[in-house]
Every structure is written in structure tokens, then in C-alpha cells.
N, C-alpha and C positions, 0 to 999 in steps of 0.2 A: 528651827524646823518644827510643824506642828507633830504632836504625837497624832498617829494614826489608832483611830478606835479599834477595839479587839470585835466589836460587837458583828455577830454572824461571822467569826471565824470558830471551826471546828475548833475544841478544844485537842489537843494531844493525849494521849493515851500511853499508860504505859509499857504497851508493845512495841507502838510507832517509838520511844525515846530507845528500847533496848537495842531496837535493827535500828536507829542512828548511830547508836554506842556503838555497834555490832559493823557497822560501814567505815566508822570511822578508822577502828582497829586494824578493820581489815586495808586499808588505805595505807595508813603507815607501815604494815609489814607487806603488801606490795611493792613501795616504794622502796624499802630495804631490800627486798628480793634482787628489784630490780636494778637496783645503785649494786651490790655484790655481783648480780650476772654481768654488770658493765666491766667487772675489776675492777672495781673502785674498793676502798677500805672508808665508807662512810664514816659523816660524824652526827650526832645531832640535829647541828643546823643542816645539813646536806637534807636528812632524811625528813625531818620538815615543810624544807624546799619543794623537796618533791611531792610529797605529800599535801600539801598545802596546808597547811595546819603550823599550830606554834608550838615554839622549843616546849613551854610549858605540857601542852597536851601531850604531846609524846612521851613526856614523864610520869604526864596523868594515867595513863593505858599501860606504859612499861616501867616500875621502879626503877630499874637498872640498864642501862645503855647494852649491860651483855645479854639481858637477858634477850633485847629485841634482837639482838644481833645473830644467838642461838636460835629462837624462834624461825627469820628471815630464813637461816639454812635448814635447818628440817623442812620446811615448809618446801622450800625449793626442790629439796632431793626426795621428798614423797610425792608432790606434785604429779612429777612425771612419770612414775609410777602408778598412781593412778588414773589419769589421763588415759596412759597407754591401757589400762584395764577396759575401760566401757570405748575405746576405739570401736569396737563393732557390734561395743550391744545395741538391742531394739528397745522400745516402750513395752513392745509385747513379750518380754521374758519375764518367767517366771521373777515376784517381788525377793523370792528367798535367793535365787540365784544369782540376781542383780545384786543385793546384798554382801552374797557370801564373794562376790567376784569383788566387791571394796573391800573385806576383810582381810583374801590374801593377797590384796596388792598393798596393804598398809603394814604386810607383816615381812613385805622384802625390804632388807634393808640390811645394813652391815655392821659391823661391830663398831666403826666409829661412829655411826649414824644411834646407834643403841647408847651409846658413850653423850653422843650431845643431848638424848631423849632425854636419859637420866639428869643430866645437868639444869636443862630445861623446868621438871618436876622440879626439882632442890630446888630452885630459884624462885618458881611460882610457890611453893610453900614454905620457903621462908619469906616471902615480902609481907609490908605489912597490909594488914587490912583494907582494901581498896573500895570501891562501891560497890554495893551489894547488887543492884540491877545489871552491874556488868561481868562476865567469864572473864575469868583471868586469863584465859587460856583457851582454845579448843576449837575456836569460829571455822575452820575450817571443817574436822572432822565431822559439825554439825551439819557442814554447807554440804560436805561428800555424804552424808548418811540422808541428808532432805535429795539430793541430786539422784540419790541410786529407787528412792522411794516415789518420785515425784509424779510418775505414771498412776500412782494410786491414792493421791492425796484425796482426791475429792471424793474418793469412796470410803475413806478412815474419820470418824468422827474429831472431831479439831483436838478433844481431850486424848482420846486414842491414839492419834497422830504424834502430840505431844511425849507423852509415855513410851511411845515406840523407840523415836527418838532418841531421849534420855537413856534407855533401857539401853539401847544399841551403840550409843557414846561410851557405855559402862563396860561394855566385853570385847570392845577393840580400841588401840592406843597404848599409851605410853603405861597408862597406871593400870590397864589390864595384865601389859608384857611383864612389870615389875612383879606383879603377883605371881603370875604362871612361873617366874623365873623365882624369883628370892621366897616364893609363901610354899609354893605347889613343886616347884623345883622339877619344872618340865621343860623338856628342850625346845630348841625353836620351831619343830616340825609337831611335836605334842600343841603348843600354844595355839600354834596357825588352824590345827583341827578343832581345839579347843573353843576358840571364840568362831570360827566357822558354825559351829554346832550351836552355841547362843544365840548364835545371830539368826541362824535359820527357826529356832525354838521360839525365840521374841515375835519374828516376821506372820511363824503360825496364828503362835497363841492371839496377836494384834488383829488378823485377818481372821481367825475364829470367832473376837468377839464381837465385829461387827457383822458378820454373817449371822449369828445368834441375837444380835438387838434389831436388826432388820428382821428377823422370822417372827421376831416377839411383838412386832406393830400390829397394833389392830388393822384389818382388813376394811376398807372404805368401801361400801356399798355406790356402787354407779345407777344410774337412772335406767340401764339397757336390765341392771340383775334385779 
């Protein structure tokens, strides 16, 4: 078979490779979700299958079979908690409120659910060193934090956007909960106000400085002034 020339094909980028990495991931812990909401007790090959992907890559994304397996169930029993949060939000509500409605829906949760969180972290930080382009972990809480912001994307500067992001992965989830509880030693109703209040502080401070880099553009003279 002849090779086909590359020439006038876009080359790849390395954002376009991370959201392949980033689909991929999110594929196989679908198909996990989804193989568990059947009752089934997947194995590997199962989760592959459905996924369409090989035994290999599955291992390549999760070191440990438990780990996918913990992940698939958190992922399932926050889901629907968040879901049911933006049920009736608008585009038009306020960025911080949208926000702050994903924070306390990622903070219902229950003591065994808090029991698999922690298991989850232990697992992702003891594995060993995997690829640096890819999250070990978190593709979701990224997809729920870009989904609660998404009304406003195209008025947040792409660096801005990024930063906001990051910021806002950092003061809700598992490794936030861990600190409030084990660093700060605040209860669950202290924690849920606590990254409330980050998140609405980021969402500001984000939206202040493109308000402020917009005011700071030079003013373009029109042919009518």
C-alpha cells in the first residue's frame, strides 16, 4: 500500500494531542461507568471493548485496574449531582453564581463517597510517573468548571480563561476537601463555604481583569470623529 504524503496536512499541536489524551480518558471511564450502572463487575478486556481501545491503553491512562474502577464510581455518584445542579440554570446567571452552584453540588456527598475520594488521591499519588501532557486525574471537574463558565468564554482572554480554570480546580474536589479537613480541620458545612467563597473570589478577580485590559486599549479613531 502506497504511503500517503503528509504534505498540506495541518501539522498537530500540542493542545489538539492533550484533548485527544483528554477524550480518550474520558472514553474508557465512561465505558466503566457504564459497564457498573449495567451490574456488571467489569474486567479489563470488558472495559476496552466498550471503549474501543486496547487492553494496553487502558493501562496506559490508569496504572491500576482499581484505580479505574474507584474513579468510574465517584465519577457516577457526583455526576448526578451535578446534573441535577444547573437543571435550571440560564446562560444569563450571574458567572460567580453558576460557579458557586458547581461547588456545592461537588460538596454533597457521603462518607463512603469521601472514603473512595481519599482512596482515589492515594492511588493517583502513588503511581508512577505517567506522561507529563496528560492529568492523572480530574477531566471532569475541568469539563464541569469550562461547562459552569462557558457563557463567558469568549469574553475571558484564552490565558485568563486558562488561569481561571486552574485556579478553580484548585479550591474544589478531593485535594481541596483533604485540606479543609486534615490541614484546616473544618467541617463539611465550613469547607462547602470555604471553596464557595474561592470560587466566587477567582470568578471576580478573572472578570475584573479583563474588564481592566479592555478599558486599557487604545481608543481607535473612526472616519465619522
Amino acid at each position: 500500500m502506497p504511503v500517503k504524503s503528509g504534505r498540506g496536512r495541518r501539522p498537530s499541536t500540542g493542545g489538539e494531542r492533550v484533548a485527544q489524551k483528554r477524550r480518550t480518558r474520558k472514553a474508557i471511564v465512561d465505558a466503566t461507568m457504564a459497564l457498573l450502572a449495567a451490574g456488571k463487575t467489569p474486567t479489563v478486556t470488558d472495559v476496552a471493548a466498550a471503549a474501543d481501545v486496547s487492553r494496553r491503553t487502558v493501562f496506559l491512562y490508569f496504572p491500576t485496574f482499581d484505580q479505574l474502577l474507584i474513579d468510574a464510581t465517584v465519577g457516577a455518584l457526583t455526576e448526578s449531582s451535578v446534573d441535577h445542579a444547573f437543571d435550571h440554570a440560564t446562560a444569563a446567571e450571574d458567572p460567580g453564581a453558576r460557579v458557586e452552584r458547581l461547588v456545592r453540588a461537588m460538596h454533597h456527598f457521603t462518607p463512603e463517597m469521601e472514603r473512595l475520594g481519599r482512596s482515589l488521591v492515594r492511588l493517583t499519588v502513588d503511581a508512577a510517573p505517567g506522561d507529563r501532557d496528560l492529568p492523572r486525574r480530574g477531566f471532569r471537574r475541568i469539563e464541569w468548571i469550562e461547562s459552569a463558565l462557558a457563557p463567558w468564554r469568549s469574553r475571558i482572554a484564552r490565558a485568563e480563561w486558562r488561569r481561571l480554570v486552574c485556579g478553580l480546580a484548585m479550591v474544589v474536589g478531593w485535594e481541596a476537601l483533604i485540606a479543609q479537613r486534615d490541614v484546616c480541620g473544618l467541617s463539611a458545612a465550613e469547607g462547602e463555604e470555604l471553596s464557595a467563597w474561592a470560587a466566587r473570589a477567582l470568578v471576580r478577580e478573572a472578570l475584573g481583569n479583563t474588564r481592566r485590559r479592555r478599558a486599557a486599549r487604545p481608543h481607535v479613531r473612526t472616519k465619522q470623529e
